[in-house]
PDB file of N, H, CA, C and O in Angstrom:
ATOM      1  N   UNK A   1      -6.323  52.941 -39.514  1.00  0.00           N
ATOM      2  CA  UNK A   1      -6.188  54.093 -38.640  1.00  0.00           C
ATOM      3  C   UNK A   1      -6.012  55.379 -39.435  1.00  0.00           C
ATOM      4  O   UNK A   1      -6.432  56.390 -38.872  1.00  0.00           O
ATOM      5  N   UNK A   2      -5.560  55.502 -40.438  1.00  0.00           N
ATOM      6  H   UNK A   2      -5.218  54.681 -40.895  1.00  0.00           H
ATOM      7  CA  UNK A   2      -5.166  56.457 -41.023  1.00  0.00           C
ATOM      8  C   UNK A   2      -4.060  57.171 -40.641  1.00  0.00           C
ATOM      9  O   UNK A   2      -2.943  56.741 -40.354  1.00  0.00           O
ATOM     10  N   UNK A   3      -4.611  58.704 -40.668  1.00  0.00           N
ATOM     11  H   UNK A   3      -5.518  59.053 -40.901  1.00  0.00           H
ATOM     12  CA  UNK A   3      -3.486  59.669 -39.718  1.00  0.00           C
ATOM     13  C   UNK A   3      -4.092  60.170 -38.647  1.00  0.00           C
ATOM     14  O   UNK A   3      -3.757  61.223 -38.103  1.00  0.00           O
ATOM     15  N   UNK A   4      -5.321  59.201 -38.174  1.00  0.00           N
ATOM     16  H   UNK A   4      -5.594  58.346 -38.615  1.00  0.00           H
ATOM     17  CA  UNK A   4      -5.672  59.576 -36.436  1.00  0.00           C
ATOM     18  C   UNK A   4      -4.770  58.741 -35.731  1.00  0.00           C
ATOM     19  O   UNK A   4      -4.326  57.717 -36.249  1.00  0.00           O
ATOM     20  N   UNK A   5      -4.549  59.007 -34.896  1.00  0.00           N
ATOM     21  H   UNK A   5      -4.910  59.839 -34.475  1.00  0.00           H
ATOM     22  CA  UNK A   5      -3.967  58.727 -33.928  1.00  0.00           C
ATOM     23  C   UNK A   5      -4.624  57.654 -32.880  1.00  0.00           C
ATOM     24  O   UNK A   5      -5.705  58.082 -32.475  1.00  0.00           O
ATOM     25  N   UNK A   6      -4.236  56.224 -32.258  1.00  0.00           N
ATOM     26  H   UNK A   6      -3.359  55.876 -32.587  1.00  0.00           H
ATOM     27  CA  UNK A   6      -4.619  55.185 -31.256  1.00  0.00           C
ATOM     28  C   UNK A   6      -4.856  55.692 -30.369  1.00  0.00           C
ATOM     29  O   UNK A   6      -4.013  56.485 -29.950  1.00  0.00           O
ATOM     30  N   UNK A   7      -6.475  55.459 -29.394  1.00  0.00           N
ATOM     31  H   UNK A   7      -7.159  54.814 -29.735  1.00  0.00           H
ATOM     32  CA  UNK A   7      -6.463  56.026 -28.275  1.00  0.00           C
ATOM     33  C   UNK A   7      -5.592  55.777 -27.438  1.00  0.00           C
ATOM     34  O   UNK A   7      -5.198  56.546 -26.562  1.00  0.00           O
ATOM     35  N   UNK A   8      -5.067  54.204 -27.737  1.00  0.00           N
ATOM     36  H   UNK A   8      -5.387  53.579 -28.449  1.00  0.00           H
ATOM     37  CA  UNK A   8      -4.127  53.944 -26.436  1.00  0.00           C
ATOM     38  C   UNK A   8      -2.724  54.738 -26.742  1.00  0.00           C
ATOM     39  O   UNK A   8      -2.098  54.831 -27.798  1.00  0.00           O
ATOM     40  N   UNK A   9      -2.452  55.280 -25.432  1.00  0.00           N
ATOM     41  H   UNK A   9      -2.961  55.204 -24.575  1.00  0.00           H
ATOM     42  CA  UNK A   9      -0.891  55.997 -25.488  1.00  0.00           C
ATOM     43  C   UNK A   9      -0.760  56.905 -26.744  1.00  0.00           C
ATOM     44  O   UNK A   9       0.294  57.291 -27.248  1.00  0.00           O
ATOM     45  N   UNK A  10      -2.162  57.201 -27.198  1.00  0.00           N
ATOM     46  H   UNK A  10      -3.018  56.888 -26.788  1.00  0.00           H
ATOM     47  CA  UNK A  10      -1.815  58.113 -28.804  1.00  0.00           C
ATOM     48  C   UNK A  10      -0.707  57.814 -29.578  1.00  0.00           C
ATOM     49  O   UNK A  10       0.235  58.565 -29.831  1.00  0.00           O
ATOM     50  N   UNK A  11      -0.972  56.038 -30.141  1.00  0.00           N
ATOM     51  H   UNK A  11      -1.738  55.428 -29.936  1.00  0.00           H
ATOM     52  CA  UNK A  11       0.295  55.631 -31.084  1.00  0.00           C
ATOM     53  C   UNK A  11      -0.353  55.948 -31.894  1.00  0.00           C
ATOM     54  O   UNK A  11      -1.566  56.155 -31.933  1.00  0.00           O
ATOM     55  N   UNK A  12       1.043  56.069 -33.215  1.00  0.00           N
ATOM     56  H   UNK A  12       2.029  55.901 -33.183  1.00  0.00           H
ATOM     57  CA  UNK A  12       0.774  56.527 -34.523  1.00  0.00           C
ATOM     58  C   UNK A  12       0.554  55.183 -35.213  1.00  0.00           C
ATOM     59  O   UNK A  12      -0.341  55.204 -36.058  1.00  0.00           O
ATOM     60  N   UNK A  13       1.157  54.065 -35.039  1.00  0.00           N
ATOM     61  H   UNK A  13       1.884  54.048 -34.352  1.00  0.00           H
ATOM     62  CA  UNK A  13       0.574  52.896 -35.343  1.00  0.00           C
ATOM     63  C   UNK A  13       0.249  51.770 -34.916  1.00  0.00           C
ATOM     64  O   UNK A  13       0.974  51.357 -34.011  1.00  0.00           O
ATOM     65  N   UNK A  14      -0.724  50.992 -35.285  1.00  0.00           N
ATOM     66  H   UNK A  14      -1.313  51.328 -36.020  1.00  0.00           H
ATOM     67  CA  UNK A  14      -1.044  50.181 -34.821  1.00  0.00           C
ATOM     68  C   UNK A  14      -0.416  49.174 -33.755  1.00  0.00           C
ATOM     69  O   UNK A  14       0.747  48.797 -33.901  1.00  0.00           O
ATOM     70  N   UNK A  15      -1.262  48.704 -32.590  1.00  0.00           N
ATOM     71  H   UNK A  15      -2.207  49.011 -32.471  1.00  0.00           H
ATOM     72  CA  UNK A  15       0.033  47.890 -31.604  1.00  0.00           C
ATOM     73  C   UNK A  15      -0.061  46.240 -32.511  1.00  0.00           C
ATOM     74  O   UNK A  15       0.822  45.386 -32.423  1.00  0.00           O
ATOM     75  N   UNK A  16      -1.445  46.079 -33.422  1.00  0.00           N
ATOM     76  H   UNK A  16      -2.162  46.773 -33.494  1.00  0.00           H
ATOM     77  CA  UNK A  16      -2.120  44.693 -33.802  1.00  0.00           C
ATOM     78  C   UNK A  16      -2.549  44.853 -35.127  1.00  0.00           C
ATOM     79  O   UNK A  16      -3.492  45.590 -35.415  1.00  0.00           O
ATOM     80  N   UNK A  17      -1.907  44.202 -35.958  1.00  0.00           N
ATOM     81  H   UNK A  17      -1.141  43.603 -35.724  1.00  0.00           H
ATOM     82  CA  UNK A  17      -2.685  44.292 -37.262  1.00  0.00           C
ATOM     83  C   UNK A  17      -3.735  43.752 -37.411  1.00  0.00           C
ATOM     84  O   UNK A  17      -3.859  42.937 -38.325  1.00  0.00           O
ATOM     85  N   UNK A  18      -5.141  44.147 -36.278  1.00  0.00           N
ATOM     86  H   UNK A  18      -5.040  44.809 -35.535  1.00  0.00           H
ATOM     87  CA  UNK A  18      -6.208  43.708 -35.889  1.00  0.00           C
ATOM     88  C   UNK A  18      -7.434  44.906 -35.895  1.00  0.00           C
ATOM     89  O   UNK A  18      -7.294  46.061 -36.300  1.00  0.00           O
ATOM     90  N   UNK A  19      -8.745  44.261 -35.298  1.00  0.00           N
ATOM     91  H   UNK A  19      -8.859  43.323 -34.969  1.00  0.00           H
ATOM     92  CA  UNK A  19      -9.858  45.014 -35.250  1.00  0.00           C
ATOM     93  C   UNK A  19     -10.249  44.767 -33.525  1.00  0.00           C
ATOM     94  O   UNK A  19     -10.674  43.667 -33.172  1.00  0.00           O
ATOM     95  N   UNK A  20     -10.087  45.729 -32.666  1.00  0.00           N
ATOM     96  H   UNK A  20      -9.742  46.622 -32.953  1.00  0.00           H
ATOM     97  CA  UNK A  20      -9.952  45.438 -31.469  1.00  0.00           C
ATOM     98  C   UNK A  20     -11.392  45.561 -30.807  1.00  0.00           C
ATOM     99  O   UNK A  20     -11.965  46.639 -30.962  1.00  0.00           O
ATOM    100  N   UNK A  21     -11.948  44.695 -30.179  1.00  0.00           N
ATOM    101  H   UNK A  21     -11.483  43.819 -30.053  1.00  0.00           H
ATOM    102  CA  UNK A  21     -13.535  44.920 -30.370  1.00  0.00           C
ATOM    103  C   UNK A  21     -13.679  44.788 -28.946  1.00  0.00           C
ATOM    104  O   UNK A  21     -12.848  44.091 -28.366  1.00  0.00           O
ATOM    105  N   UNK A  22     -14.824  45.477 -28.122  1.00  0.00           N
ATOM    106  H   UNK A  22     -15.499  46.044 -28.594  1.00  0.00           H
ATOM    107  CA  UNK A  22     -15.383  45.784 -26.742  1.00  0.00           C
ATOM    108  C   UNK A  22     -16.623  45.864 -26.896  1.00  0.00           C
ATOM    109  O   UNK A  22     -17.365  45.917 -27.877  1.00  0.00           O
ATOM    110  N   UNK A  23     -16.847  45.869 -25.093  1.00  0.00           N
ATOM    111  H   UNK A  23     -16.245  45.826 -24.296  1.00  0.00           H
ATOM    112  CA  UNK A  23     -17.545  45.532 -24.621  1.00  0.00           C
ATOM    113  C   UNK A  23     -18.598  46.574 -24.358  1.00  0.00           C
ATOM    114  O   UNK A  23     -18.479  47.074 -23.239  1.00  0.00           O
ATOM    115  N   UNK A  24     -19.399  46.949 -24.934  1.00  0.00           N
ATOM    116  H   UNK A  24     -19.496  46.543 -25.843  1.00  0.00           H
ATOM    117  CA  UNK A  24     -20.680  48.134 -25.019  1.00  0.00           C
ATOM    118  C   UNK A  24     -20.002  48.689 -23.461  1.00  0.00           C
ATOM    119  O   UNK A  24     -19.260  49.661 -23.606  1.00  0.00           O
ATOM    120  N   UNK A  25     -20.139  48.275 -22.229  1.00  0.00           N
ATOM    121  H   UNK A  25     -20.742  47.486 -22.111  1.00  0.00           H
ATOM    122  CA  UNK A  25     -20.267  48.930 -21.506  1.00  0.00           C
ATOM    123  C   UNK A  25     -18.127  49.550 -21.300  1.00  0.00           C
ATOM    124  O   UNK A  25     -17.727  50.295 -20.406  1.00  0.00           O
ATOM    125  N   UNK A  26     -17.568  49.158 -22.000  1.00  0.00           N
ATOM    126  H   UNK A  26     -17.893  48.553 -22.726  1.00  0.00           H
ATOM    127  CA  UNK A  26     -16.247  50.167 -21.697  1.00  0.00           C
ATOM    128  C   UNK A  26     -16.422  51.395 -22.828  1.00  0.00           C
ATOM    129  O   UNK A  26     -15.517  52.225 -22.910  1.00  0.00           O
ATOM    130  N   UNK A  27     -17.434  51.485 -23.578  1.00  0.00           N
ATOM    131  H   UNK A  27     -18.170  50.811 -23.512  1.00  0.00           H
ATOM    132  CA  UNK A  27     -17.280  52.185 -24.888  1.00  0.00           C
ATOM    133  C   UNK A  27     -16.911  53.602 -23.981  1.00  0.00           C
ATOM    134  O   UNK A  27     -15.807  54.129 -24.123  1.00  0.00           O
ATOM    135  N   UNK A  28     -18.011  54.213 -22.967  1.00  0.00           N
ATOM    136  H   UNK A  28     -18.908  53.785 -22.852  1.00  0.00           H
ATOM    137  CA  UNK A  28     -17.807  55.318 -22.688  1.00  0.00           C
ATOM    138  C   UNK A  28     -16.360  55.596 -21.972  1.00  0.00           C
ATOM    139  O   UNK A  28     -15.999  56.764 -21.827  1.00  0.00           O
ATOM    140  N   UNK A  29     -15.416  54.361 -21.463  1.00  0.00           N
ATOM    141  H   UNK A  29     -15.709  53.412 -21.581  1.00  0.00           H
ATOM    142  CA  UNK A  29     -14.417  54.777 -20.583  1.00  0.00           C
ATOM    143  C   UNK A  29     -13.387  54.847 -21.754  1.00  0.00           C
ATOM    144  O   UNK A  29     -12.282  55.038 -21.247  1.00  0.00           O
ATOM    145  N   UNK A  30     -13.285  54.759 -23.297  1.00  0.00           N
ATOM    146  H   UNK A  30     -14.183  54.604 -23.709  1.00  0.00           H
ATOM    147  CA  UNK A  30     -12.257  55.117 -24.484  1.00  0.00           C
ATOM    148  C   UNK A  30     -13.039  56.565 -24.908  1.00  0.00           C
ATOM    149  O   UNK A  30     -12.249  57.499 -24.767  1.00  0.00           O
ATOM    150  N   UNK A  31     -14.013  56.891 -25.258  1.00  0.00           N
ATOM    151  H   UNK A  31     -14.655  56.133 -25.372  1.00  0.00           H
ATOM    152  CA  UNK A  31     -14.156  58.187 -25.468  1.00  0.00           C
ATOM    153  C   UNK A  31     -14.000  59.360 -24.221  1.00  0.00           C
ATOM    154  O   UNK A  31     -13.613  60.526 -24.285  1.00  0.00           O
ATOM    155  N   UNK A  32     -14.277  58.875 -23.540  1.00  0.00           N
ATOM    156  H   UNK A  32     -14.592  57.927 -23.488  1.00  0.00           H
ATOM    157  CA  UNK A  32     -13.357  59.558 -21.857  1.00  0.00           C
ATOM    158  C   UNK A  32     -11.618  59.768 -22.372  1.00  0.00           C
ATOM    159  O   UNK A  32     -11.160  60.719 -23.004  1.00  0.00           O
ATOM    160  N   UNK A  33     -11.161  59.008 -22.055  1.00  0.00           N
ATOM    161  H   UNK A  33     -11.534  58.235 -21.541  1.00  0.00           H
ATOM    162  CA  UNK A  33      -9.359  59.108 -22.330  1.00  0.00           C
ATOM    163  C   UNK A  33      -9.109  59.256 -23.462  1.00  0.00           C
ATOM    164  O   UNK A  33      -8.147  58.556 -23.778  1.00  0.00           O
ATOM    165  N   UNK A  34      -9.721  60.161 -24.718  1.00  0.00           N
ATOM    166  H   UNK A  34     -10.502  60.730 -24.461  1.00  0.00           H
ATOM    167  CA  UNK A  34      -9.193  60.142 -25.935  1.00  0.00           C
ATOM    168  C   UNK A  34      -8.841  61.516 -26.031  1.00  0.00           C
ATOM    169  O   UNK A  34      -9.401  62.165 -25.148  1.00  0.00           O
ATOM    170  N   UNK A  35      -8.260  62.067 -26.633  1.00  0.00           N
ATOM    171  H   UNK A  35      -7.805  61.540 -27.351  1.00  0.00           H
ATOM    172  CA  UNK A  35      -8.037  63.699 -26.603  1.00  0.00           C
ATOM    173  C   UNK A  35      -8.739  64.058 -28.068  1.00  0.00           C
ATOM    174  O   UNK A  35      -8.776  65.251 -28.371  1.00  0.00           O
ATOM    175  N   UNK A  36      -9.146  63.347 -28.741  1.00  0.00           N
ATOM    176  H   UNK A  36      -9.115  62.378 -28.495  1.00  0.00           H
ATOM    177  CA  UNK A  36     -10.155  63.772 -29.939  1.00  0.00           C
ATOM    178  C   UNK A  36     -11.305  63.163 -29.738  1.00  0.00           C
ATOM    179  O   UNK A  36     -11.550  62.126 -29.122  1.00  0.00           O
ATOM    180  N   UNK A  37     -12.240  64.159 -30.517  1.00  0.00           N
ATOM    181  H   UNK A  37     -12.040  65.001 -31.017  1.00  0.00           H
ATOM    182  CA  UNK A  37     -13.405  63.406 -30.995  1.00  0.00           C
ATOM    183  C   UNK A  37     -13.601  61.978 -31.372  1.00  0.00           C
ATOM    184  O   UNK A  37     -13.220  61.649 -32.495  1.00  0.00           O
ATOM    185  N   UNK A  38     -14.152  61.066 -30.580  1.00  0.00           N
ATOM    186  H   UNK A  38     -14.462  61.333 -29.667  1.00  0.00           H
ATOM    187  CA  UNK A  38     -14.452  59.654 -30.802  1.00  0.00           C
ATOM    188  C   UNK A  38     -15.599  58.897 -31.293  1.00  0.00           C
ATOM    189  O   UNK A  38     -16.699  58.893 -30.741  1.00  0.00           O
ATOM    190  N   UNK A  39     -15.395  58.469 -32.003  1.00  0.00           N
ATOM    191  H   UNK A  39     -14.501  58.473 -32.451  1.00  0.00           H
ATOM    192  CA  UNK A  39     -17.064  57.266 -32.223  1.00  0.00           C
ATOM    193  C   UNK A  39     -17.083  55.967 -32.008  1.00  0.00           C
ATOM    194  O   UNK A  39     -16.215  55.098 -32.083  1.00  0.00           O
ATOM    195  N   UNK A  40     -18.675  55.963 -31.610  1.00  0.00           N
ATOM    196  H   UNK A  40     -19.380  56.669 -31.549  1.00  0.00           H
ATOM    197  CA  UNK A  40     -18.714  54.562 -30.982  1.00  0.00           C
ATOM    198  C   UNK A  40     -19.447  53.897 -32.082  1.00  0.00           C
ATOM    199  O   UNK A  40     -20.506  54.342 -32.525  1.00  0.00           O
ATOM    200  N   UNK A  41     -18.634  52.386 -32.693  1.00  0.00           N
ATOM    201  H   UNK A  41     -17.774  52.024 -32.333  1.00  0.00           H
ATOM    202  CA  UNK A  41     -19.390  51.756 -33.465  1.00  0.00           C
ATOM    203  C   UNK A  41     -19.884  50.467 -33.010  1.00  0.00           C
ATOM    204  O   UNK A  41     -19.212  49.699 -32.320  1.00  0.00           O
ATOM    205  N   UNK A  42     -21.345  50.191 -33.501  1.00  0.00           N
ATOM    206  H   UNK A  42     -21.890  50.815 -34.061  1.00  0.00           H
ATOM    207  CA  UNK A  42     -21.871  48.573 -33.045  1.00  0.00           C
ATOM    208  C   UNK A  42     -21.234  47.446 -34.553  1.00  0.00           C
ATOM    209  O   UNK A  42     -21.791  47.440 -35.650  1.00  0.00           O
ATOM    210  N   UNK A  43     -20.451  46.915 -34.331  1.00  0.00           N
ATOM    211  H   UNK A  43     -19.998  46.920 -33.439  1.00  0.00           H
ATOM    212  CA  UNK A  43     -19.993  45.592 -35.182  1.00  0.00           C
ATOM    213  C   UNK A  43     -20.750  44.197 -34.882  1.00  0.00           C
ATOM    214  O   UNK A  43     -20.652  43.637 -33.790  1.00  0.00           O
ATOM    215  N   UNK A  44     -21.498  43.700 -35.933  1.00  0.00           N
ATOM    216  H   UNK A  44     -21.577  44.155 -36.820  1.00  0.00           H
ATOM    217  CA  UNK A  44     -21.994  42.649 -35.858  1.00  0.00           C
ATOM    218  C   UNK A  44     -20.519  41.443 -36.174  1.00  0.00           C
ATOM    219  O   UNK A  44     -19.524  41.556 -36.889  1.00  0.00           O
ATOM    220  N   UNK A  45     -20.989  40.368 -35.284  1.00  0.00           N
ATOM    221  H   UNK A  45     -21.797  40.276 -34.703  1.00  0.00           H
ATOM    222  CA  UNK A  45     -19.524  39.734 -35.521  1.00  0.00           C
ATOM    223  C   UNK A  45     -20.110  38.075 -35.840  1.00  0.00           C
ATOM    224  O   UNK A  45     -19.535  36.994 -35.967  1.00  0.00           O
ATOM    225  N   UNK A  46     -21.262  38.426 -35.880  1.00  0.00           N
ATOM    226  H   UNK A  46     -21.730  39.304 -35.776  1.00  0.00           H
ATOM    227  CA  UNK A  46     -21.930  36.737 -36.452  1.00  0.00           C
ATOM    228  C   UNK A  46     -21.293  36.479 -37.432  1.00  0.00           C
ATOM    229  O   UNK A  46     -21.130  37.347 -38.289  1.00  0.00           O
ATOM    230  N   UNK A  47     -20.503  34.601 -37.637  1.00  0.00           N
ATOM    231  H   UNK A  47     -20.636  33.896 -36.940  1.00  0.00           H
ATOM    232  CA  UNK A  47     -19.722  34.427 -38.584  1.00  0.00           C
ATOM    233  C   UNK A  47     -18.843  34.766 -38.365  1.00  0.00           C
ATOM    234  O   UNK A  47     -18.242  33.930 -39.041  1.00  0.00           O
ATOM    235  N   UNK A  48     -17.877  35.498 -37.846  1.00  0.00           N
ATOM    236  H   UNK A  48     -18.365  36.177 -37.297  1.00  0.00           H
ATOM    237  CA  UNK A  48     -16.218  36.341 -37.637  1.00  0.00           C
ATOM    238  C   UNK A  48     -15.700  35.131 -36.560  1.00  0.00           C
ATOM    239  O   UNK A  48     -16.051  34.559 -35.528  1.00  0.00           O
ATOM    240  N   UNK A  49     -14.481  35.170 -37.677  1.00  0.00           N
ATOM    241  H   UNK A  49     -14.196  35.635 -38.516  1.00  0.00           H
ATOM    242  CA  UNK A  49     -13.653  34.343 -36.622  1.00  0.00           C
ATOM    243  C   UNK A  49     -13.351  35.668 -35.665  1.00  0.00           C
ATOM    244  O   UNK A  49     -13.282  36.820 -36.092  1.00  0.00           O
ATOM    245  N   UNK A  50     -13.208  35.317 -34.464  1.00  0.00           N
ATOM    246  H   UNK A  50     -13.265  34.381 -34.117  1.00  0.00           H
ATOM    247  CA  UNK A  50     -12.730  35.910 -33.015  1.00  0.00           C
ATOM    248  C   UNK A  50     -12.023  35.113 -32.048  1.00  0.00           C
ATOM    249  O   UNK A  50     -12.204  34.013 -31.525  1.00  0.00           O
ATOM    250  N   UNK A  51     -10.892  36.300 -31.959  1.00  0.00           N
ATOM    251  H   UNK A  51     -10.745  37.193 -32.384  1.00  0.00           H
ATOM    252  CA  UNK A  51      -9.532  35.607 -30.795  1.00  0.00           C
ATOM    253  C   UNK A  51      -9.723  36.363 -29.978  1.00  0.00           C
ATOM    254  O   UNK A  51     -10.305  37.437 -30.135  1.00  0.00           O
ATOM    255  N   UNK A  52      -9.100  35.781 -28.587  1.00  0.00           N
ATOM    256  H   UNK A  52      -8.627  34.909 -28.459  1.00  0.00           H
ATOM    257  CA  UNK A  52      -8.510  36.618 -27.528  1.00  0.00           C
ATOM    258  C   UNK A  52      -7.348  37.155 -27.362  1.00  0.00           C
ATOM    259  O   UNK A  52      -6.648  36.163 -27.565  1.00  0.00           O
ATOM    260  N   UNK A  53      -6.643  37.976 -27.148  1.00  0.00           N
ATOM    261  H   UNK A  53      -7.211  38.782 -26.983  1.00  0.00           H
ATOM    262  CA  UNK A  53      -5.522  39.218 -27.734  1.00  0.00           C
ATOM    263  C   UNK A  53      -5.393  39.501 -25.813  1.00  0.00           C
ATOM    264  O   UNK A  53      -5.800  40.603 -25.446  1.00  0.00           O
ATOM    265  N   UNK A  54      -4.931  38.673 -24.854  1.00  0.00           N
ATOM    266  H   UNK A  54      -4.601  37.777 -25.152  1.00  0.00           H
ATOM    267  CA  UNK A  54      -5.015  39.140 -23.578  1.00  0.00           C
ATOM    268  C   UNK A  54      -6.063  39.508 -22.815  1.00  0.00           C
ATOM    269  O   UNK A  54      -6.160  38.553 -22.045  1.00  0.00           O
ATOM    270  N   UNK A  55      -6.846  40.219 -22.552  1.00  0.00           N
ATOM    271  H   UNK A  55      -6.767  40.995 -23.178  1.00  0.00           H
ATOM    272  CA  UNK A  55      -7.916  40.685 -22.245  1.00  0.00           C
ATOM    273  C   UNK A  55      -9.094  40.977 -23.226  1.00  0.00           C
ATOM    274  O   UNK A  55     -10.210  40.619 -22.849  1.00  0.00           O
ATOM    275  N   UNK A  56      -8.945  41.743 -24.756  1.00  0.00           N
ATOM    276  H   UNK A  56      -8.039  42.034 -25.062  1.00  0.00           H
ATOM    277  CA  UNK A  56      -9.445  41.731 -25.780  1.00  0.00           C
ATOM    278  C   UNK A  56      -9.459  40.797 -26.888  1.00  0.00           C
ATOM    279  O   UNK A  56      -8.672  40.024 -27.434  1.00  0.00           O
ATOM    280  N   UNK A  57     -11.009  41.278 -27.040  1.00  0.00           N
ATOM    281  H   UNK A  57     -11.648  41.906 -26.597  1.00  0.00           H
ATOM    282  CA  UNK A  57     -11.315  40.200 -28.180  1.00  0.00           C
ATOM    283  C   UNK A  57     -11.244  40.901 -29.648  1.00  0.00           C
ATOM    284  O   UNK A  57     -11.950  41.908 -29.685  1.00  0.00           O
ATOM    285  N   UNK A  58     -10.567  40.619 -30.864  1.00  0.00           N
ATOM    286  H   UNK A  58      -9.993  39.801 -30.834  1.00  0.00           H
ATOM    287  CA  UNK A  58      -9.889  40.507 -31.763  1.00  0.00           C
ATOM    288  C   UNK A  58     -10.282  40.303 -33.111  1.00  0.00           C
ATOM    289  O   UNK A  58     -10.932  39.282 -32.888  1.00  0.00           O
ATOM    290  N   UNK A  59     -10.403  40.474 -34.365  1.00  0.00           N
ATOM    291  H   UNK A  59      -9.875  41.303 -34.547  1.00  0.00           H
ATOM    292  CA  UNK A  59     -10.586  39.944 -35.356  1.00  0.00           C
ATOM    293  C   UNK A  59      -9.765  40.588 -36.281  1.00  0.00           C
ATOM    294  O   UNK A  59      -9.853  41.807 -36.427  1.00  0.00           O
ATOM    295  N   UNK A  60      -8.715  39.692 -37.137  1.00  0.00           N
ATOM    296  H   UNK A  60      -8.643  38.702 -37.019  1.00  0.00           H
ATOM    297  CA  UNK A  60      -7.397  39.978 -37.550  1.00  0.00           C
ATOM    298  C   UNK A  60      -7.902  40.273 -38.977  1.00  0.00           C
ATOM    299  O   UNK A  60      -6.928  40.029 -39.688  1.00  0.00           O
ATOM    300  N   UNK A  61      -8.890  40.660 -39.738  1.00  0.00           N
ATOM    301  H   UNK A  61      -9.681  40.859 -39.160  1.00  0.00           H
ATOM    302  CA  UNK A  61      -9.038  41.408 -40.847  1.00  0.00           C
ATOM    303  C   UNK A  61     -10.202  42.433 -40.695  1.00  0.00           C
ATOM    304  O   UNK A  61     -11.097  42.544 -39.857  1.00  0.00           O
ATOM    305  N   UNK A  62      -9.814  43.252 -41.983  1.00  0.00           N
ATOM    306  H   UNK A  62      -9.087  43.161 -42.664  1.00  0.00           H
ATOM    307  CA  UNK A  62     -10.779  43.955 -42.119  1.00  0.00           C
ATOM    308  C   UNK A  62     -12.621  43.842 -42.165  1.00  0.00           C
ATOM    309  O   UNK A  62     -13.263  43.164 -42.967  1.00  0.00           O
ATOM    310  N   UNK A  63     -13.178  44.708 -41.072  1.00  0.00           N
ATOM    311  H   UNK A  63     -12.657  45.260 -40.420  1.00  0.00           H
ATOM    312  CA  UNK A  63     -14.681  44.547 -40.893  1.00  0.00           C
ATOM    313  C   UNK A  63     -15.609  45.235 -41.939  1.00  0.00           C
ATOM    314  O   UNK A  63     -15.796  46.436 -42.131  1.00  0.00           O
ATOM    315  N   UNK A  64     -16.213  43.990 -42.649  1.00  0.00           N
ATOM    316  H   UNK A  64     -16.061  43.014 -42.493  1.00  0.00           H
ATOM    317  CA  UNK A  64     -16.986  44.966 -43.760  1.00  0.00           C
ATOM    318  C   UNK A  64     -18.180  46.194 -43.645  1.00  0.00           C
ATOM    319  O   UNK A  64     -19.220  45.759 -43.149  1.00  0.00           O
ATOM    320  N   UNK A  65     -18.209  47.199 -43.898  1.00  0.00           N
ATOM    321  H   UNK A  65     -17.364  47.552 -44.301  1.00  0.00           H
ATOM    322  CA  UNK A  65     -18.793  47.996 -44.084  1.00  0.00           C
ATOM    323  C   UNK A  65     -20.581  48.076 -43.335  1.00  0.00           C
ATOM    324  O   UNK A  65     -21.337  48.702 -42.593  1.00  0.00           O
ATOM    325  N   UNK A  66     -20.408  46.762 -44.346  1.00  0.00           N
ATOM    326  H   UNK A  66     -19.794  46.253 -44.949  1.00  0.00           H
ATOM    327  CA  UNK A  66     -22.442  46.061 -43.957  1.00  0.00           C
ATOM    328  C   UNK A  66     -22.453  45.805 -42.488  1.00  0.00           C
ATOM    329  O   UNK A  66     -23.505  45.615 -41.877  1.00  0.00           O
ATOM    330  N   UNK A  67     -21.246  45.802 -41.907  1.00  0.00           N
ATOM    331  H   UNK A  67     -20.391  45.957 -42.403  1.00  0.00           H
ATOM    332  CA  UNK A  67     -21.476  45.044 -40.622  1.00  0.00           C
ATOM    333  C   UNK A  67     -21.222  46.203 -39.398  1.00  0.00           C
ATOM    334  O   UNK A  67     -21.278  45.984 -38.188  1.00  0.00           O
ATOM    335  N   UNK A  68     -21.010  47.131 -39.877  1.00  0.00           N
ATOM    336  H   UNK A  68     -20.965  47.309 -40.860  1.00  0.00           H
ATOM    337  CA  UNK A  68     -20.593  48.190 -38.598  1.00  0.00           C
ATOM    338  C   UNK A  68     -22.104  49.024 -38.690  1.00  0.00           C
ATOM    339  O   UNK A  68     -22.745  49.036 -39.741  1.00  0.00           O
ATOM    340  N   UNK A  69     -22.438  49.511 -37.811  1.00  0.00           N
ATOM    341  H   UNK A  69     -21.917  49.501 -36.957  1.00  0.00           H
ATOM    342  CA  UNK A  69     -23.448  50.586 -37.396  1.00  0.00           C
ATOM    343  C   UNK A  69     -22.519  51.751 -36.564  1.00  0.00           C
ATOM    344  O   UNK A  69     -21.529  51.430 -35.906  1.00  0.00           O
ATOM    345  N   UNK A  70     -23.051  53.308 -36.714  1.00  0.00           N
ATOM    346  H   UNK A  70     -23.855  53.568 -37.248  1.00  0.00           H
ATOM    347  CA  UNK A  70     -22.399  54.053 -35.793  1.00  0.00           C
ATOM    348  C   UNK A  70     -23.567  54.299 -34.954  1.00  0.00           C
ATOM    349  O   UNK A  70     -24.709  54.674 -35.220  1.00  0.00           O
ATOM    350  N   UNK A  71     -22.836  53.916 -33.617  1.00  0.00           N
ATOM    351  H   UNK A  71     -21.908  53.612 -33.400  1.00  0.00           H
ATOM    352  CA  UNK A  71     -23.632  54.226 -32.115  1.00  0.00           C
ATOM    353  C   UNK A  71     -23.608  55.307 -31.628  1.00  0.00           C
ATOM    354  O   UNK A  71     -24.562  55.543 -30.887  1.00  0.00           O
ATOM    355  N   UNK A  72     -22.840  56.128 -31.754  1.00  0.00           N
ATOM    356  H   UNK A  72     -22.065  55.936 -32.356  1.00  0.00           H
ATOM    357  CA  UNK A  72     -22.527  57.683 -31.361  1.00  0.00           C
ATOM    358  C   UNK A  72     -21.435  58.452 -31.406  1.00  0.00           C
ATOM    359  O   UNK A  72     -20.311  58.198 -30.974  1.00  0.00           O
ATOM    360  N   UNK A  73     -21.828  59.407 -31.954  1.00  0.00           N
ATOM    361  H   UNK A  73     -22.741  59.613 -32.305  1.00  0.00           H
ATOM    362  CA  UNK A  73     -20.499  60.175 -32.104  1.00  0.00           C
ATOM    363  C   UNK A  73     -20.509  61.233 -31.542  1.00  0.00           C
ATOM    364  O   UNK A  73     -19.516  61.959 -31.575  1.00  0.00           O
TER     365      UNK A  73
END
């Protein structure tokens, strides 16, 4: 995260020492409720272990580089 700020509730840190991953079609309802500039990234997750985290799906390390695309910013 750095020193941006979580869209959710604008925490300063993390709620999951995770990679919180969605569903193409909620992308536009987090850049809606964010009070900054947001980007939308496509993560390939072939191979990634993936949990369920309540409603969200999850992957508890870092996503390499090769595997993210930016969808829009």
């Amino acid at each position: 995260m750095g020193i941006a700020p979580g869209i959710a509730r604008n925490q300063r840190k993390p709620e999951l020492e995770a990679v919180f991953l969605g569903d193409p079609d909620e992308a536009d309802f987090f850049v809606r409720i964010s009070d900054l500039p947001t980007d939308v990234w496509e993560v390939d997750i072939n191979g990634l272990w993936i949990e369920k985290y309540g409603s969200w799906l999850i992957h508890r390390k870092a996503i390499l580089p090769s595997r993210i695309r930016l969808l829009d910013r």
